[in-house]
N, CA and C of each residue as an Amber inpcrd file, in Angstrom:
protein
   543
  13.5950000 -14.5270000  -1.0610000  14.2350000 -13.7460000  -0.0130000
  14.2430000 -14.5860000   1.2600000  15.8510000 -14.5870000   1.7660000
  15.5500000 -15.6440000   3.2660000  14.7410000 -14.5660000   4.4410000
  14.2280000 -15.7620000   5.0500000  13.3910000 -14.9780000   5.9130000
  14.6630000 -14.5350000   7.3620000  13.9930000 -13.6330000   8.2250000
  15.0030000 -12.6540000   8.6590000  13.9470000 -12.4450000  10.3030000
  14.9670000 -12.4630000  11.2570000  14.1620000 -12.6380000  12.0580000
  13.9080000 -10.6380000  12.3100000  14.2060000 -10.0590000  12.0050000
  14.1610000  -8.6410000  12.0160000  13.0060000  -8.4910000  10.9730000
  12.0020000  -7.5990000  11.4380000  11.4860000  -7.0070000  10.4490000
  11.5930000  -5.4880000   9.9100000  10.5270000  -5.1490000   8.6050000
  11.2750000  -3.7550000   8.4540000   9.3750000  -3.7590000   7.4720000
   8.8900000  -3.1440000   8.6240000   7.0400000  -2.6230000   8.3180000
   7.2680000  -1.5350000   7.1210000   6.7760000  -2.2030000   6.2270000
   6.2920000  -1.2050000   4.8220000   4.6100000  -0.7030000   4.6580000
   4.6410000   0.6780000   4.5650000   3.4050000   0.9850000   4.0850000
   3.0770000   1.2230000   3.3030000   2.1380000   0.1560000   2.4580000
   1.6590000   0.7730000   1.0160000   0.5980000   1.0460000   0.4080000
   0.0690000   1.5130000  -0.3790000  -1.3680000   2.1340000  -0.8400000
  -0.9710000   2.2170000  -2.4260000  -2.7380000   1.7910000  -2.8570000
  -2.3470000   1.5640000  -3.8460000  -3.2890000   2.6930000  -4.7580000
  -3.7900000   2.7120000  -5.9890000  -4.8030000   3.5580000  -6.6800000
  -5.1300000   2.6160000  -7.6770000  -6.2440000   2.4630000  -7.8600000
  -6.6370000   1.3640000  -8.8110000  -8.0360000   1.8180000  -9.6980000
  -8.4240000   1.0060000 -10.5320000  -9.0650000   1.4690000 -11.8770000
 -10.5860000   0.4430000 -11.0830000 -10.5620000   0.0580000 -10.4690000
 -11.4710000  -0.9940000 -10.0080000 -11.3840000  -1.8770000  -8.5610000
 -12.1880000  -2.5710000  -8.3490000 -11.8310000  -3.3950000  -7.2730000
 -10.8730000  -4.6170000  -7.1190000 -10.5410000  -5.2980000  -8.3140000
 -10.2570000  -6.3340000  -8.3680000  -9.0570000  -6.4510000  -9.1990000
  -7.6000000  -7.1570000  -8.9910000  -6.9120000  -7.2880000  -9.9910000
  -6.8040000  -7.7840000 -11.4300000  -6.6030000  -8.0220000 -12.0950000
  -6.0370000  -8.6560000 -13.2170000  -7.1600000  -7.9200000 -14.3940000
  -8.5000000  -8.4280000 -13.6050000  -9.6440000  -7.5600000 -14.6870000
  -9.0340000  -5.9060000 -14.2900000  -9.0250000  -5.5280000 -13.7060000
  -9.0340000  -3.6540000 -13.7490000  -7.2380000  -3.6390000 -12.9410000
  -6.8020000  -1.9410000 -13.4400000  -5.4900000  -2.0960000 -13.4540000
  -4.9460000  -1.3920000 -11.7710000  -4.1130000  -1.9620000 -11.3630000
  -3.2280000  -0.5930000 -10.2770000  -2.5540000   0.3560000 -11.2630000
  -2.9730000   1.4180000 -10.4540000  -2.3330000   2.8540000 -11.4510000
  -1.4470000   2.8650000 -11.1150000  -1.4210000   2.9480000  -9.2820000
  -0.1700000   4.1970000  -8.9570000  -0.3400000   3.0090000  -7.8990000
   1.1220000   3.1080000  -7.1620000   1.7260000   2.2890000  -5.7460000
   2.5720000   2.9970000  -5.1030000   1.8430000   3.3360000  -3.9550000
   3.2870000   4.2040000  -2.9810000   3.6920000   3.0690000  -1.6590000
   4.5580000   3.3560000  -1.2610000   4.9560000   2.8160000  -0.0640000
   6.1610000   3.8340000   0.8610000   6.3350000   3.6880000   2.2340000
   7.0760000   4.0930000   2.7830000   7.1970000   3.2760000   4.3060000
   8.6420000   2.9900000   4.6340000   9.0580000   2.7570000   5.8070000
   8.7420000   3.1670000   7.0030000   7.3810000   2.3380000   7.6660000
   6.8750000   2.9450000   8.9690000   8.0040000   3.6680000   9.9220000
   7.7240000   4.8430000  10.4660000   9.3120000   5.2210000  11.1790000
   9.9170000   6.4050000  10.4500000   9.9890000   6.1370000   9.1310000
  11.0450000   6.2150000   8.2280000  10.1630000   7.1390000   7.0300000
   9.1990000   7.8040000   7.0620000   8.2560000   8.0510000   5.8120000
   9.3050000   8.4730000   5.0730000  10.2340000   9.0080000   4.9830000
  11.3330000   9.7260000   4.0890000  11.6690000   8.9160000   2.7230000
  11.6290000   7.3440000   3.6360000  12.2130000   6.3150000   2.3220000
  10.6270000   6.0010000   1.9550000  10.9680000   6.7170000   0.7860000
   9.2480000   6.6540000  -0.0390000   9.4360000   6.1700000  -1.4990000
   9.2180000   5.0450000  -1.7030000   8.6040000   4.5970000  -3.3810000
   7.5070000   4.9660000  -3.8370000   7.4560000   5.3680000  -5.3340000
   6.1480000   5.5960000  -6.1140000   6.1190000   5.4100000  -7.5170000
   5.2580000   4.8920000  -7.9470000   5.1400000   4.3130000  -9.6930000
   3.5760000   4.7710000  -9.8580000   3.7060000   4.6910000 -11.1020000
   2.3360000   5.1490000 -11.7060000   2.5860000   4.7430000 -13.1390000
   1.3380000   3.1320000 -13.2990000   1.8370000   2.2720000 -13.8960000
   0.8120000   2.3510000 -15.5280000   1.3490000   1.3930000 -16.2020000
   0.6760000   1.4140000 -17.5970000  -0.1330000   0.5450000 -17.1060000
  -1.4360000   0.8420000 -17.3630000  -3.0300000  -0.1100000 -17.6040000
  -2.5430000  -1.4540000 -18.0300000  -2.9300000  -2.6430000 -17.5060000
  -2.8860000  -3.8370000 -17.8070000  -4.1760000  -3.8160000 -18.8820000
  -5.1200000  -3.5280000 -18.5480000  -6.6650000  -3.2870000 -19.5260000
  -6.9750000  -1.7940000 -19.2420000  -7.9190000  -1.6530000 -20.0340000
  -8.8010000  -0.6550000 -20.2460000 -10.4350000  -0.3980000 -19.6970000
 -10.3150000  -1.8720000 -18.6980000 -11.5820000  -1.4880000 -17.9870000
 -11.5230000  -0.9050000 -16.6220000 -12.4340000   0.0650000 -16.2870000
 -12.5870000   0.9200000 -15.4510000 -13.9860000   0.9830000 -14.8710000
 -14.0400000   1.2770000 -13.1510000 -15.2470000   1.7670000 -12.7890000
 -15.1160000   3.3300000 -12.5960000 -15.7620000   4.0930000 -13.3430000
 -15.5740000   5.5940000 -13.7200000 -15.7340000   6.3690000 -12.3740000
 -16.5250000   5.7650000 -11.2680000 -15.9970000   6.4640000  -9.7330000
 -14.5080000   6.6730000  -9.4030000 -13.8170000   4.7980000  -9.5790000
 -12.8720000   4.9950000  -9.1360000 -12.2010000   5.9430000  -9.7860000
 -11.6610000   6.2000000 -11.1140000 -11.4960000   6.5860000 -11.9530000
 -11.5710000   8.1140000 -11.2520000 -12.5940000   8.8070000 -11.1590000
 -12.7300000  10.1320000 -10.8330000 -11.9760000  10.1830000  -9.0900000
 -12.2330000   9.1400000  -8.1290000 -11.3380000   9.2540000  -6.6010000
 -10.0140000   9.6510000  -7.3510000  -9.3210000   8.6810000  -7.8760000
  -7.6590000   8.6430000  -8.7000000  -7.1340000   9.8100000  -9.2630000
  -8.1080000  10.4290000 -10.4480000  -7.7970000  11.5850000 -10.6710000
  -7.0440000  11.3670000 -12.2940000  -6.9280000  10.3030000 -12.1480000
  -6.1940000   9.4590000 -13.5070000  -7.0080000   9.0790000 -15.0620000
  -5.9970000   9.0330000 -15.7870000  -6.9760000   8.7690000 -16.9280000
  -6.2330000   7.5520000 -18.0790000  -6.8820000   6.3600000 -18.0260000
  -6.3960000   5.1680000 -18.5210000  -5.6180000   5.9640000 -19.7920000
  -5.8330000   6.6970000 -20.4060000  -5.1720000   6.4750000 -21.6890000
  -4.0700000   7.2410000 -21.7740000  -4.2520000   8.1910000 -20.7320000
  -2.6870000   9.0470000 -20.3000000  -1.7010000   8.0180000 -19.7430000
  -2.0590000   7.1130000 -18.8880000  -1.5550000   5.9250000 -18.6180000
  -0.8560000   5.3260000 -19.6860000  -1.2370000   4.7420000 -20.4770000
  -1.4340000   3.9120000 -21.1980000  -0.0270000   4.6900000 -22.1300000
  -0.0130000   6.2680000 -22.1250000   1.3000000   6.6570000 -22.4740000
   2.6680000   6.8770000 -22.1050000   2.3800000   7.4380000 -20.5880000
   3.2390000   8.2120000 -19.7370000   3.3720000   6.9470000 -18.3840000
   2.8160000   6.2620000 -18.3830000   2.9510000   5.0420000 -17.6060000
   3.7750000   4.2800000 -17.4310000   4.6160000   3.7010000 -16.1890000
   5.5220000   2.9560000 -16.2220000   5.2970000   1.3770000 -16.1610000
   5.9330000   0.4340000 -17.4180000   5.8340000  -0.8390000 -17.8180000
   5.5120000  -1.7510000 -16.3720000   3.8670000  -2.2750000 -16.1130000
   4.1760000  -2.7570000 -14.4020000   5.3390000  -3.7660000 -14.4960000
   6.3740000  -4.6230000 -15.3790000   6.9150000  -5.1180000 -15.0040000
   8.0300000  -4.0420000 -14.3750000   8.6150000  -3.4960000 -14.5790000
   9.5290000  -2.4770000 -14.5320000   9.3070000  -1.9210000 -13.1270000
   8.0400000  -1.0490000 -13.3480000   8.0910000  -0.6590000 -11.6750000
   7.9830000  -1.5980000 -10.5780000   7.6380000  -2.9930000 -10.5960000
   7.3890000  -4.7230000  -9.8770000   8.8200000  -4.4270000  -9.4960000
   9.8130000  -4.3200000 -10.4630000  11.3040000  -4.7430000  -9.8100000
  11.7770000  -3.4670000  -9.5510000  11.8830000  -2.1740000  -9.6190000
  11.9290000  -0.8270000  -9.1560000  11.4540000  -1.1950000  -7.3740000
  10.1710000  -1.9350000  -7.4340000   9.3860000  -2.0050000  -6.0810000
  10.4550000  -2.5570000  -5.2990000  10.3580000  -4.1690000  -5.7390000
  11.2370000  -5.3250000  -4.9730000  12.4980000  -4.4260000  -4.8870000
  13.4820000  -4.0300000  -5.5880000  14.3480000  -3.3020000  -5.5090000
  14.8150000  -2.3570000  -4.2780000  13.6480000  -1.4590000  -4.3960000
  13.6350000  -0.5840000  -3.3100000  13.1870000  -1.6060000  -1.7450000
  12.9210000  -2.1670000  -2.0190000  12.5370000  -2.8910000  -0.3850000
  13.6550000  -3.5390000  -0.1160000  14.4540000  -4.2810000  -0.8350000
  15.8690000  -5.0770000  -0.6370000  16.5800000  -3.7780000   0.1490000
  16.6000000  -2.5920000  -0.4100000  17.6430000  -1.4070000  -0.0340000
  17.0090000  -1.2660000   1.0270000  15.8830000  -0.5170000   1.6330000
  15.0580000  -0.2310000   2.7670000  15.4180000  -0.6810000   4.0420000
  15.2450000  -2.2870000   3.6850000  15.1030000  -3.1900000   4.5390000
  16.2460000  -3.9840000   5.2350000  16.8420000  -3.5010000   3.8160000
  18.9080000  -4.4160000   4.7670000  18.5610000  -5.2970000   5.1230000
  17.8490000  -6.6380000   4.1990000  18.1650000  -8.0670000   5.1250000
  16.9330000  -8.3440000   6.1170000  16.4590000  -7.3910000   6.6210000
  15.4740000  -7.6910000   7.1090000  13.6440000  -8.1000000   6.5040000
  13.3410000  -8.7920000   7.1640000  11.9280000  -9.1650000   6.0050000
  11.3610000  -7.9650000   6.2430000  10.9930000  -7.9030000   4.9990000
   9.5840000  -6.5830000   4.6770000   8.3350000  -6.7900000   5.1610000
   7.2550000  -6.6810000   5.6270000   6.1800000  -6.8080000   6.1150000
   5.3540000  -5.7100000   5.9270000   4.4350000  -5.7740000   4.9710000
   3.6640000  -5.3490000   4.1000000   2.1620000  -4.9260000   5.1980000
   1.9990000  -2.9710000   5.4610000   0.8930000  -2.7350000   6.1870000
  -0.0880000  -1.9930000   5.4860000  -1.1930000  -2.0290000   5.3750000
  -2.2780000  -1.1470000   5.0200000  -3.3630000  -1.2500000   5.6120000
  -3.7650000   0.2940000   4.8990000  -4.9540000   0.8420000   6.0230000
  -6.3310000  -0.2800000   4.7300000  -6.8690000  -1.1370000   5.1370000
  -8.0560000  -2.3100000   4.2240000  -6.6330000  -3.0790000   3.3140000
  -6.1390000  -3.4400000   4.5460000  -4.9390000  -4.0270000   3.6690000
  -5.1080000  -5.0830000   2.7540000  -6.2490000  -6.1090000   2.7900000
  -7.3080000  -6.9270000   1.4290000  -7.1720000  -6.3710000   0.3620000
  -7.5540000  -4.9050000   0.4540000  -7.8960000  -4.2140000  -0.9090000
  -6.0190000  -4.4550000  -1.5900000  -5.5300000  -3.0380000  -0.8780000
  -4.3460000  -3.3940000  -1.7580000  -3.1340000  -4.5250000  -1.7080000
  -3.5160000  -4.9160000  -0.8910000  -2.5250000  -6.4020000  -0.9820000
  -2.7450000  -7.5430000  -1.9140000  -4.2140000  -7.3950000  -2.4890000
  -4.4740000  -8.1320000  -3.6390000  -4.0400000  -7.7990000  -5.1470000
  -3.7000000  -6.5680000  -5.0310000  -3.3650000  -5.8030000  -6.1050000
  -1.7900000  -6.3740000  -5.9540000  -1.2620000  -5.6320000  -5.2580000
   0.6010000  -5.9900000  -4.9960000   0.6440000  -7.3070000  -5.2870000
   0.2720000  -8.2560000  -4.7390000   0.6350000  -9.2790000  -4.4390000
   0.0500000  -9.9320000  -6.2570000  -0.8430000  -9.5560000  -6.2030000
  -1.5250000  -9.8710000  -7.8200000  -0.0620000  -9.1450000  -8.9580000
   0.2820000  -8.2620000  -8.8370000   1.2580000  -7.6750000  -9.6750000
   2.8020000  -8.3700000  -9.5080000   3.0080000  -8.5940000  -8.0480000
   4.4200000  -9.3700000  -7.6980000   4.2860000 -10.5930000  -8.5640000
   3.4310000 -11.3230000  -8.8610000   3.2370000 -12.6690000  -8.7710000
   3.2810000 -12.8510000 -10.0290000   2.5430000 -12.1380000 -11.0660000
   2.2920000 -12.0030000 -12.3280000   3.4470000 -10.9780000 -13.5580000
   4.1730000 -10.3150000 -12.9820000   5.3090000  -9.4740000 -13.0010000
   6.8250000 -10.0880000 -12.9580000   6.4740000 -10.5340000 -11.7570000
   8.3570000 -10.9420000 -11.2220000   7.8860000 -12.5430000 -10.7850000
   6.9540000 -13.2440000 -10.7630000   7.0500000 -14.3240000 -10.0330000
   7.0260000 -14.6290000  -8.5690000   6.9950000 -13.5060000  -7.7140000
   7.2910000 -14.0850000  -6.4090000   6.3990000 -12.2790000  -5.6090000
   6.4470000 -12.4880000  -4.5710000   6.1800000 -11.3900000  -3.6230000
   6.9960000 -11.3210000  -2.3220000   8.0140000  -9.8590000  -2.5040000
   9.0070000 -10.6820000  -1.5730000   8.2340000 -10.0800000   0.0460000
   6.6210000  -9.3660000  -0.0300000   6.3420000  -9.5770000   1.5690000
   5.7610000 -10.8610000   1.4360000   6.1080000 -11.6880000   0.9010000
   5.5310000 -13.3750000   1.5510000   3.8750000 -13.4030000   1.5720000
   3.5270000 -14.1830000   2.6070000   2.1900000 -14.6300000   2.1280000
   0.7920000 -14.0940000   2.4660000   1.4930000 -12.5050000   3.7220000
   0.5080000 -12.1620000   4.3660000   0.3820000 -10.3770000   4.7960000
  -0.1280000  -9.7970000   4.7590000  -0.1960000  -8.4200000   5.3120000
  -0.6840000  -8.1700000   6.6760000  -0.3420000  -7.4170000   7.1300000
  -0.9070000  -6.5810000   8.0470000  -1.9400000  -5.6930000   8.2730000
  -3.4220000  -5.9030000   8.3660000  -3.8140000  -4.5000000   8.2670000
  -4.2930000  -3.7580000   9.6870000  -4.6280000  -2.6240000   9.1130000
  -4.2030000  -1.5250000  10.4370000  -5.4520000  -1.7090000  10.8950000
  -6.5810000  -1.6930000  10.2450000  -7.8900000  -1.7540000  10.7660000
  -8.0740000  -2.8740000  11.8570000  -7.9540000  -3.7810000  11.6890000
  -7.8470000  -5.2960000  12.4290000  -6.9050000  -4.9950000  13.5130000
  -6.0620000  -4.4890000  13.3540000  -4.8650000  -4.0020000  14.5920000
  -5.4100000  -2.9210000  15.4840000  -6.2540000  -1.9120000  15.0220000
  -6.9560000  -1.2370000  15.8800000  -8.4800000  -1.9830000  16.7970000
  -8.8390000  -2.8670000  16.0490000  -9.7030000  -3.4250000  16.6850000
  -9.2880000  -4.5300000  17.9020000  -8.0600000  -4.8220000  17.8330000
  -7.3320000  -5.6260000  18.4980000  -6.6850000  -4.6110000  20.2630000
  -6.3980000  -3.7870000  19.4060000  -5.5760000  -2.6570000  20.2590000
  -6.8920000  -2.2260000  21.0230000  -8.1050000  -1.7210000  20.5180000
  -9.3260000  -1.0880000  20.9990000 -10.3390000  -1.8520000  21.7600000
 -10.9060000  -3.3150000  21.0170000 -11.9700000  -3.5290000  21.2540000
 -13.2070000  -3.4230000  20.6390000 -12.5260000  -2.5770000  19.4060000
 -13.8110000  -1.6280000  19.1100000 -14.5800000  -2.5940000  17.9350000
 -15.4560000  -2.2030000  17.5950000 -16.3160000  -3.0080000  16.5660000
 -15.9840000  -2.7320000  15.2580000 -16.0920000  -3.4470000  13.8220000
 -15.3820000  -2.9050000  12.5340000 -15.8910000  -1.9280000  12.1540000
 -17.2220000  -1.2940000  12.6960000 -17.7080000   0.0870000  11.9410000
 -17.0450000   1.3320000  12.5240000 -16.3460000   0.9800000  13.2910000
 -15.5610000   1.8210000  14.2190000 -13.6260000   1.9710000  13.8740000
 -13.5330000   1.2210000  13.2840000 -12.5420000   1.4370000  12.3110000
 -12.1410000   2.7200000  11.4020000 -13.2780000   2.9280000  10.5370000
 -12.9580000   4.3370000   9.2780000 -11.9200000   4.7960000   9.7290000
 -10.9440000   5.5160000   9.2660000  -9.8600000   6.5850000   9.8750000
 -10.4630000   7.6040000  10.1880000 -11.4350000   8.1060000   9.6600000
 -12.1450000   9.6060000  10.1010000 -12.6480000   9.1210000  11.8170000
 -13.2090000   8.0130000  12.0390000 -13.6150000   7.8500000  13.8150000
 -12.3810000   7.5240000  14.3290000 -10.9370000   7.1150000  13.8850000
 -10.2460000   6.8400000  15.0280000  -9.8510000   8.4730000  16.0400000
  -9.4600000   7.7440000  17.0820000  -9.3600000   9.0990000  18.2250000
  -8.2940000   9.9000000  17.6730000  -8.3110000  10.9160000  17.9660000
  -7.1860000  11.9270000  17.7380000  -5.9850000  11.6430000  17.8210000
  -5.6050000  10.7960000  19.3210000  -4.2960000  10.2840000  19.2550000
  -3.9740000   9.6840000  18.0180000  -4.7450000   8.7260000  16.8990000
  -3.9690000   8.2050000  16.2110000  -3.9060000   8.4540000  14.7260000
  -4.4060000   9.8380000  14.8020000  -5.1090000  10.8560000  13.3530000
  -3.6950000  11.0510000  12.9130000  -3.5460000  10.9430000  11.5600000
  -1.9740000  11.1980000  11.0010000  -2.0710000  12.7370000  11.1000000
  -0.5080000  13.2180000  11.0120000   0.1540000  14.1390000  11.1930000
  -0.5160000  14.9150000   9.7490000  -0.5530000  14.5120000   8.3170000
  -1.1960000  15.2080000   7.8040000  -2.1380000  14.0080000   7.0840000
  -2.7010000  14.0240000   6.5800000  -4.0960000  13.0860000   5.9880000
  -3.7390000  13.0790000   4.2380000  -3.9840000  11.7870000   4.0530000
  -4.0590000  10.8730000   2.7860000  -5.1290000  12.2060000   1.7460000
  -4.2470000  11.6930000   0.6030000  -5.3740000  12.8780000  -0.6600000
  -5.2520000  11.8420000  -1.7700000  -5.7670000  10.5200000  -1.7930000
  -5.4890000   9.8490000  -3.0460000  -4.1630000   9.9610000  -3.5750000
  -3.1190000  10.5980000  -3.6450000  -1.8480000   9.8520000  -4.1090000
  -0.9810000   8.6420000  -3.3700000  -0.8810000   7.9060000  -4.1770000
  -0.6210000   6.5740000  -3.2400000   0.4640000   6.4910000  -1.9760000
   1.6580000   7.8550000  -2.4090000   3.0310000   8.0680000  -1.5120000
   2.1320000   8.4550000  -0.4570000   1.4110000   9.3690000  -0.4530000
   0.7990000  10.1830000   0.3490000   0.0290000   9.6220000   1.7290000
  -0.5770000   8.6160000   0.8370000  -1.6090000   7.7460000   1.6020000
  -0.9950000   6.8480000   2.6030000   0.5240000   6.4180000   1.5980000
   1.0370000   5.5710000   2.6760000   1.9000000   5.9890000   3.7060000
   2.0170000   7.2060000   3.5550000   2.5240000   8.0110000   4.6710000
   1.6840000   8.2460000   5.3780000   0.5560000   8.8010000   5.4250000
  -0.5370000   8.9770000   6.1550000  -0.8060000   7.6610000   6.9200000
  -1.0090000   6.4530000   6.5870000  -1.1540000   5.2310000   7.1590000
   0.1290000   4.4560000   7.9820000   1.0810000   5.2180000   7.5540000
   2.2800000   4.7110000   8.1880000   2.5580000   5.6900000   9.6880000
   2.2020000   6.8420000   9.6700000   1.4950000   7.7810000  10.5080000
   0.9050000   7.0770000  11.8270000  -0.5380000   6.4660000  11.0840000
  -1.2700000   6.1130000  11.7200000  -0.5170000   4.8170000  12.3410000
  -0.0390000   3.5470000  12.0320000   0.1010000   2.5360000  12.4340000
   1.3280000   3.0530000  13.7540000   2.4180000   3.5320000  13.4510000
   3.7450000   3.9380000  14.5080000   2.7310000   4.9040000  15.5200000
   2.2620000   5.1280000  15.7420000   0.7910000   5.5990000  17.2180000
   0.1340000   4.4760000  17.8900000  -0.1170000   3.8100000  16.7910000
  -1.0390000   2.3820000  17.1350000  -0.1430000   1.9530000  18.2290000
   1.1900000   1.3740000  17.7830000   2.2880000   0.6890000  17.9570000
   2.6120000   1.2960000  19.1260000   2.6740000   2.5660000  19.0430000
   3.2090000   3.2730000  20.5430000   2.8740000   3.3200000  21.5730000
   1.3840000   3.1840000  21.4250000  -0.0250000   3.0890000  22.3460000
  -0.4250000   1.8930000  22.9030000   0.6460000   0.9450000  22.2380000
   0.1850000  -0.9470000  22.9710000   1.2500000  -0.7690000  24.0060000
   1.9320000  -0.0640000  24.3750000   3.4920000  -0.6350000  25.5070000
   2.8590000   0.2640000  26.8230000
């Protein structure tokens, strides 16, 4: 994808079987257009493996082997993803935000790469936590979303589904954003 001097902030969240890619699987991937929550993607993918940490497992709500039926092929939803961001974005680069954006950007970016070959947010994310500490001052234990101030509490709050979450975080970041000018 040529790069674009316009950007177009995606929020995404992911649900995963574990901490780490390739060993444990992304279930589910939501995203939505900071601004824009309306334009919302969501997949809920077939298990790459079958290993699981049974916490996460119970946060998710998911169950590998229902997966494993009713699950969409991750190559399939990879280009469903890229797909939907080409449309979103009109030309403009995508720029990839999350709330511990490490966590799921290793996942995405682990699935773009291994899926389709490429990741079309490029080489880096955004995360919101680091942007509030930037915006604040504040120290990283001061981060959680439950301590940020009211001003920047989403309109309604994340419940583990990944659309959800990234609406909720996309919420949060367009406050952030509003609150630096």
């Amino acid at each position: 994808m040529a790069e674009s001097s316009a950007e177009c902030f995606i929020s995404v969240d992911v649900e995963t079987s574990g901490p780490i890619p390739g060993e444990y699987s992304m279930l589910a991937v939501g995203a939505c257009v900071v601004g824009g929550c309306a334009e919302g993607f969501y997949a809920e993918l077939r298990p790459v493996t079958l290993n699981a940490i049974p916490e996460a497992l119970v946060v998710t709500g998911f169950n590998l082997h229902d997966l494993t039926q009713r699950g969409e092929a991750p190559a399939d939803a990879m280009m469903r993803f890229r797909d939907w961001l080409r449309t979103v974005c009109s030309g403009a680069t995508p720029i990839f935000i999350g709330f511990n954006a490490g966590f799921d950007w290793s996942f995405v970016n682990w699935y773009f790469h291994r899926f389709l070959g490429e990741n079309p947010f490029g080489l880096a994310p955004v995360d919101i936590k680091s942007y509030y500490m930037g915006l604040s001052g504040c120290r990283w234990g001061e981060t959680k979303s439950s301590r940020l101030p009211s001003q920047f509490q989403p309109a309604t709050s994340g419940d583990h589904n990944a659309l959800n979450d990234a609406r909720a975080q996309a919420d949060i970041f367009k406050r952030m954003r509003a609150a630096r000018t």
